[in-house]
N, C-alpha and C positions, 0 to 999 in steps of 0.2 A: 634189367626190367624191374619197374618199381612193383610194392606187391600192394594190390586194392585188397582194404580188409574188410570190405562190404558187398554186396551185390552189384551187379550191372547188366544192364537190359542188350543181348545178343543182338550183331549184325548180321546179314548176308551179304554184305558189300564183296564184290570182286575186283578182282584187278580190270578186267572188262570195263565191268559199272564207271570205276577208278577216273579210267580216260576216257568215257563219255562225260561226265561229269565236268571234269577238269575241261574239256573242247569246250562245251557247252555254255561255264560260269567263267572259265578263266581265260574268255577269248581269245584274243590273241597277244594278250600282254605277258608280262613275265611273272609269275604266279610262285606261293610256295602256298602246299598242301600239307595238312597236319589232321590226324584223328585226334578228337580231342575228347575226352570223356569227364561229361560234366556232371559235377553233384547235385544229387537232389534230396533234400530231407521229408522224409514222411512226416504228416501231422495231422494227428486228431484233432479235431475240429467242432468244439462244442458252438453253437450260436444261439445267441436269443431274438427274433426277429419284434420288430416294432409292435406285434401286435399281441408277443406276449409268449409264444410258442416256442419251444426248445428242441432244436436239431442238432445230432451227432451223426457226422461224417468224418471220411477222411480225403487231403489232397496231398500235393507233391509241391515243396516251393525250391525253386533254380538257388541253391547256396555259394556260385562261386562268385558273387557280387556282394558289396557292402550294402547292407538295405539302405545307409542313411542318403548313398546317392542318388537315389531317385525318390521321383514324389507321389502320391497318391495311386495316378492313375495308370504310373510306369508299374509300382510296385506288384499292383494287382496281378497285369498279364507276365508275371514269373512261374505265376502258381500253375501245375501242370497236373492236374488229376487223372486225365487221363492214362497216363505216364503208368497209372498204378496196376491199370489192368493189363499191363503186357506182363510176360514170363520173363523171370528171371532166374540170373546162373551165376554161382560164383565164378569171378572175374578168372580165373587161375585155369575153369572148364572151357571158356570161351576162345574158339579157335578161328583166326583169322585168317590164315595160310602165311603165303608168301608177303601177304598186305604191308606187314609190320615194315616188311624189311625194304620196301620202295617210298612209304613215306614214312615220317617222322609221328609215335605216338604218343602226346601228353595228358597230364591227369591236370584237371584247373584244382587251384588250392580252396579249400571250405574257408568259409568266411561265419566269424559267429555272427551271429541274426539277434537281433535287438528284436524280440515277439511284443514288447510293449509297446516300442514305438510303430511297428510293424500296423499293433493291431490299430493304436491312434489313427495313422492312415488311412486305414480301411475302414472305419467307422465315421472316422469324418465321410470319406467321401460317400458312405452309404446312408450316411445322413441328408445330406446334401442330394444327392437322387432321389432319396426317399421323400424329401419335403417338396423336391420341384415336381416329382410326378405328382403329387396331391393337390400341388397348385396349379398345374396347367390343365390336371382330369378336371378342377370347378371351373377356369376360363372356358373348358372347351364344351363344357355342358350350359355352359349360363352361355355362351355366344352361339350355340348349338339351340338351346331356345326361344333365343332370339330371334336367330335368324328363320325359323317357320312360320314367325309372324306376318310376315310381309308375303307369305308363298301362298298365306289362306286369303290373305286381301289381292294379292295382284299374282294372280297365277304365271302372267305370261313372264317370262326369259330375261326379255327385254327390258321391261319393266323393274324388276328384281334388280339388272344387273346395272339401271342408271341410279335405284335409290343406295345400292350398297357400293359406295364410293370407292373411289383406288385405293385410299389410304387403310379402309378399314379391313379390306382384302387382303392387302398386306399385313397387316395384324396376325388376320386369321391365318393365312399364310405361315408368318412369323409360329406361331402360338403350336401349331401342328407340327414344325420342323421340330421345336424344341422340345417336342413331346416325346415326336420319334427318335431325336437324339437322347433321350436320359431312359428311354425303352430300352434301347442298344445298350448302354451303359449298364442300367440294370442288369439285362441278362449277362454280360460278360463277369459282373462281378458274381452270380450267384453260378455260375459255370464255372468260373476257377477255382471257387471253396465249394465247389460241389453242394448246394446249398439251392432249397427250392424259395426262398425269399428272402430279402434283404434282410441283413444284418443289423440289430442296435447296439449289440455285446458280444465278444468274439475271446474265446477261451484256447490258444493251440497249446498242445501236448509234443516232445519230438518223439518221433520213431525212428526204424530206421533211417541210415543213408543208402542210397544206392545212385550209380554210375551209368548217365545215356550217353550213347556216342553221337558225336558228329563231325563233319566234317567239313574245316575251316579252310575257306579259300582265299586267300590273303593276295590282293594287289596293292597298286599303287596307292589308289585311293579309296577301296571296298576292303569288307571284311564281311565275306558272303559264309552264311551258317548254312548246311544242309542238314538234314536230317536222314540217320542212317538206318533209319528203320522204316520199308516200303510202304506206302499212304495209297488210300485208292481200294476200292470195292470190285470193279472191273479188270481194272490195269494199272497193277501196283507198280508204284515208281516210288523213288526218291526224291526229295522235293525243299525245297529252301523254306527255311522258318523264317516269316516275314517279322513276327516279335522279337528277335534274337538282333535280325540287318536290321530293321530300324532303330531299336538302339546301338548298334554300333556306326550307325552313321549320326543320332542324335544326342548321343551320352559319352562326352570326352574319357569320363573317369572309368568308366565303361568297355569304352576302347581299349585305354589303356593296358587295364587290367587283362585284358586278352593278348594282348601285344606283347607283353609281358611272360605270359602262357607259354607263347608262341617259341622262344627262343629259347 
């Protein structure tokens, strides 16, 4: 057994859990299962957002990946702040039972993190949301007071809906999706640095490392991530991290590297 010289966040997984699990993701193909525990580096988190205001936080970013292979909007959803508020134990106190001895347990290798390029990333593209949102809030007010002019001269429905043509409905249309989509955008980036508004200037500090488990279900052609730590308010289960499968079905080098892990 290799020795973790850091923290890692405790499972309750059983052998039970195990083979529902495995029934469940690993159909009915021929499967290998591996706990895999992956690094995460702590980081302070100084920001300065566009409007001039200075926030310190801290979050969690996934270190078993080279940051240079992914791009902006992969890099973001690594960071896990969450991750910070659970308990942790030296690796050495944490008892699994009989777990170790039915599957295979590996530790994924830390990868140094380029924090300059890292932050380039995340400023571009917070840049980038932060300008389309300012341009789409004046489209959608200036075609938002346009369009009540015609509702004071021709009240009826009908009327409204033959002078505001297909084309510019679509617009509008248009102009509201793309609102909604850099809305979403925004908040996921200020959710993963823990941060209440966008970023112009991004300062990380490292803290420590510590170690989450999961568990990797490896087929033919999947490479399904669970999470082994129970999710749910009511009725806690264990549950697949969809940011983890989607890169490993849309990031080769990605893959790899866990494929790698694996063996």
């Amino acid at each position: 057994m290799y020795q973790m010289y850091q923290y890692a966040v405790p499972s309750t997984i059983s052998e039970k859990d195990l083979t529902k699990l495995t029934k469940k993701l690993g159909k009915k193909e021929q499967c290998k299962i591996t706990l895999l525990w992956v690094p995460y580096q702590t980081l302070e988190c100084i920001t300065q957002t566009f409007e001039g205001k200075t926030e310190k936080t801290k979050t969690a970013l996934n270190i078993m990946f080279p940051d240079e292979i992914f791009d902006e909007k992969d890099i973001i959803l690594l960071f896990r702040p969450n991750f910070l508020k659970i308990k942790k134990k030296k690796y050495e106190s944490i008892n699994l039972g009989s777990l170790t001895r039915i599957i295979p347990e590996r530790r994924a290798n830390i990868h140094k993190i380029d924090y300059k390029r890292v932050t380039e990333k995340i400023v571009s593209l917070s840049k980038n949301v932060y300008e389309n949102l300012e341009e789409l809030k004046f489209l959608l007010i200036n075609r938002q007071s346009i369009d009540t002019i015609p509702r004071l001269v021709f009240p009826s429905t009908d009327e409204l809906g033959r002078l505001m043509s297909s084309e510019e409905r679509k617009v509008k249309d248009f102009i509201e999706k793309e609102f909604a989509n850099a809305m979403a955008l925004s908040t996921v980036i200020k959710m993963t640095l823990n941060i209440g508004a966008l970023p112009e200037k991004i300062v990380f500090k490292e803290k420590e490392v510590f170690y989450y488990p999961y568990l990797v279900i490896s087929t033919k052609e999947d490479l399904i991530f669970v999470d082994l730590v129970k999710r749910g308010k009511l009725s806690k289960k264990f549950v697949e991290d969809p940011i983890l499968n989607r890169i490993m079905r849309e990031n080769e080098s990605a893959r790899q590297i866990i494929l790698k892990t694996l063996t």
